[in-house]
N, C-alpha and C positions, 0 to 999 in steps of 0.2 A: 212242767205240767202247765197245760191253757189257766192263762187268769182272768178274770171278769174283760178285763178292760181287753184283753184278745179274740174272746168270743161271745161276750153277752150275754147275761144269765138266763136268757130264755132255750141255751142248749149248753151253758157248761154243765148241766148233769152227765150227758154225753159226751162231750168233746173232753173232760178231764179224764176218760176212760181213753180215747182216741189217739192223744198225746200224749203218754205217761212220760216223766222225766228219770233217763236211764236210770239218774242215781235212784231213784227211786222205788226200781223194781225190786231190789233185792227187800227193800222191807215190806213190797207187798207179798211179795216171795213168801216171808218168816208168816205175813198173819194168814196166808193160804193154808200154809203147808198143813197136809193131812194129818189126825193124830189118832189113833186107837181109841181113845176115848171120844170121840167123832160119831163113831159107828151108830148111835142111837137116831142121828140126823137122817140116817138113808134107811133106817130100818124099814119105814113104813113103805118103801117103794119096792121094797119085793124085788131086789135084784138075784136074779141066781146065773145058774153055768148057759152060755150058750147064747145068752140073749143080745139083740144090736138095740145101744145106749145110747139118747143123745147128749149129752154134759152141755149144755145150753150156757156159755158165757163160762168159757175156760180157764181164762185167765193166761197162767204160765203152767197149768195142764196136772197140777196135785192132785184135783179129783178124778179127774181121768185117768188118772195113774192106777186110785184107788177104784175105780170102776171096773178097768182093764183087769185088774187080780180077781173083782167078784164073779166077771162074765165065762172066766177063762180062756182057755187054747180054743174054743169051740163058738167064742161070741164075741161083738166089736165095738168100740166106743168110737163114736165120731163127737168128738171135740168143736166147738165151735166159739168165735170169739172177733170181737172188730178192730182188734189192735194188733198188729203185725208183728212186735217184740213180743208181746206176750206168746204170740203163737211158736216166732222164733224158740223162747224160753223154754215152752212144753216139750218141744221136738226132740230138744236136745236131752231132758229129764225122759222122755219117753222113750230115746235110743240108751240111755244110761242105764235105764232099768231092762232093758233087754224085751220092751212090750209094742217095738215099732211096727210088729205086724198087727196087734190088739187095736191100734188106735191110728183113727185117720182124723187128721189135723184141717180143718176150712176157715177160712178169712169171709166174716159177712160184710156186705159194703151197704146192704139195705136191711129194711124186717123181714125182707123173706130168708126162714131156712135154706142151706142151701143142700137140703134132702130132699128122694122123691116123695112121693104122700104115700100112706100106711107103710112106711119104708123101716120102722122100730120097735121096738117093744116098748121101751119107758122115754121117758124126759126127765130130765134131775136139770133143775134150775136152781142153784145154790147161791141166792143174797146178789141175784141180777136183777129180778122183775121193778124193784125197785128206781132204777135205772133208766127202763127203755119209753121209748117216747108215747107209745099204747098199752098198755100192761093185756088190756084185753085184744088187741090183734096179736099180739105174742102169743095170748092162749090160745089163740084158734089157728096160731102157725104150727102150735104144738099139737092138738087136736088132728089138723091136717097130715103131718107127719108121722103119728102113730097109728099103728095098725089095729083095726077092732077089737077093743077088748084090752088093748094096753093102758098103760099107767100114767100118767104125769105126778111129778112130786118135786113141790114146789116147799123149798125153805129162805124163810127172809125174815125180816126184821122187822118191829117197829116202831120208830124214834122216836116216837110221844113215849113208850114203854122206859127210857133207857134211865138209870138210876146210877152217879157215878157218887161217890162218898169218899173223904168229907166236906168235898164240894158244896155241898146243897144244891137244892132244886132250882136257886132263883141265880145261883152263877152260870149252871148248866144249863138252862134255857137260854139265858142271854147269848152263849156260845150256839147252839144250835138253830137260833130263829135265824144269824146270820149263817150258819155251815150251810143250811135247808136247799141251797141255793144247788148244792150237789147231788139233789135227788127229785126225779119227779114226781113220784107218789113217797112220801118219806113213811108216812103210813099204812104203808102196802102189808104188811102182818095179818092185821084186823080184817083186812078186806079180803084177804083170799077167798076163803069159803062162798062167800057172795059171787064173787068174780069168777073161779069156777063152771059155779052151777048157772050162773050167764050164760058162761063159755060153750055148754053144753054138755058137760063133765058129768055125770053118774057115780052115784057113789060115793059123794066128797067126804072124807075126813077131815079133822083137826085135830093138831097137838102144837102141846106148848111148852116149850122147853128153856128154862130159866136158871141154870146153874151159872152161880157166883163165882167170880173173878178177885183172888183175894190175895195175886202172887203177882199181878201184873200183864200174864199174860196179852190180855184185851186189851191193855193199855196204849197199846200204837192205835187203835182203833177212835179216840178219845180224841190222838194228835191228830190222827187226820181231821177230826172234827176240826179244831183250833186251825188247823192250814188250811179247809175248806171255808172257815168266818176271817182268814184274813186273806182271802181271795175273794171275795166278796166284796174288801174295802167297807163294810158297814159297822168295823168294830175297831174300834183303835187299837192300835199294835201294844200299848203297854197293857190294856187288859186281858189279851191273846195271851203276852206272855208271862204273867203274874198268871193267869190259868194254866199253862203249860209248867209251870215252875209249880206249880202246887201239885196237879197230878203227879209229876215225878215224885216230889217231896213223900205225897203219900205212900208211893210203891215203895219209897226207900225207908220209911220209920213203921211199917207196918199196919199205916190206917185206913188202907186203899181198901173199896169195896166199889166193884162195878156188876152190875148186872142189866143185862140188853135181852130180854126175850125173843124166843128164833120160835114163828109160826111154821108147824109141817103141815102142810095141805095136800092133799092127794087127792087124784080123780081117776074113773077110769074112761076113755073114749068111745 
């Protein structure tokens, strides 16, 4: 993965997405991967049979997978994403499951979609918008792409929210002020609704969905923090990992508690 000193913190939010390191996909793999109890995340986007999806920042293609089943035989996901393994990745998850006619796979090189305009019914942006280098040119690439009357639904995070125990607040900040370097809006949650109705969105919802992490699940989520403030360079390494040594410790003696609130925003075009 790019480190500070490769590309300069004024675009590794981006470029740590760009260059992923192989070993590394399989554990983005595990925190992708779709699960049943998920399903409350995409409620509010109103997906049924028939409709063409855009899964806006794919990754290695999970939720595409999971979009392909709700659209069916009848509707089509286009995938999109700026890293070449990750798309490699989907391809291959997407010919597995038997849904390579449901889903067409595109490689973005800029912010433009690479869809015609009113060419969709929805946008499902799942814990990207944080990420891209305009949050608001993204919504109006999203806007543009969807057909009158369709949906965007936007889920992300927001890291001033995140609560990991029994860390405390004042070890977990220290970790995060230096991680921060991985995101361009880290605070993208809060702002949705606003940003939105900027966009030109009607309609806007909000929900906020805060279930507790108390088995570890989330917990690769935490290290990537810890690997994002020691790429950084602005946290000395034995604090990194006296912090990573203590989250495990907590997953492993039963006193681990995380919770990261996920903003659902929806709009319609």
């Amino acid at each position: 993965m790019s480190s500070v000193s490769d590309t300069g913190t004024d675009t590794y939010y981006r470029d740590h997405w760009l260059d992923v390191d192989p070993d590394r996909v399989e554990a983005y793999e595990e925190m992708f991967r779709w699960r049943p109890q998920m399903l409350p995340l995409l409620a509010p986007a109103g997906i049924e049979p028939g409709q063409v999806v855009l899964d806006y920042g794919a990754g290695p293609g999970m939720l595409s997978l999971e979009l392909a089943r709700l659209v069916g035989s009848e509707g089509h996901v286009h995938g999109v994403d700026i890293n070449a393994l990750f798309l490699e990745r989907a391809a291959k998850h997407v010919a597995d499951a038997g849904l390579a006619d449901r889903v067409s796979l595109h490689r973005m090189t800029g912010e433009r979609v690479p869809l015609d305009d009113a060419s969709v019914d929805r946008v499902v942006c799942k814990n990207v918008l944080e990420y891209v280098p305009d949050p608001d040119a993204t919504l109006r690439e999203f806007r543009r792409v969807l057909r009158p009357g369709g949906r965007v639904h936007v889920i992300d995070s927001d890291w001033g929210m995140l609560l990991v125990e029994p860390l405390g607040p004042e070890r977990l900040e220290q970790v995060m002020a230096a991680a921060r370097i991985a995101f361009r809006t880290p605070l993208i949650g809060r702002q949705l609704y606003g940003r939105l109705r900027a966009s030109g969105f009607s309609d806007v919802t909000v929900q906020v969905l805060a279930g507790p992490d108390t088995e570890g699940r989330a917990a690769p989520v935490v290290l990537h923090m810890a690997q994002y403030a020691r790429d950084s360079g602005r946290l000395a390494e034995d604090v990194i990992e006296a912090f990573v040594a203590d989250v495990r410790a907590a997953v492993e003696d039963g006193s681990y508690l995380l919770i990261l609130p996920q903003f659902l925003a929806t709009g319609v075009a």
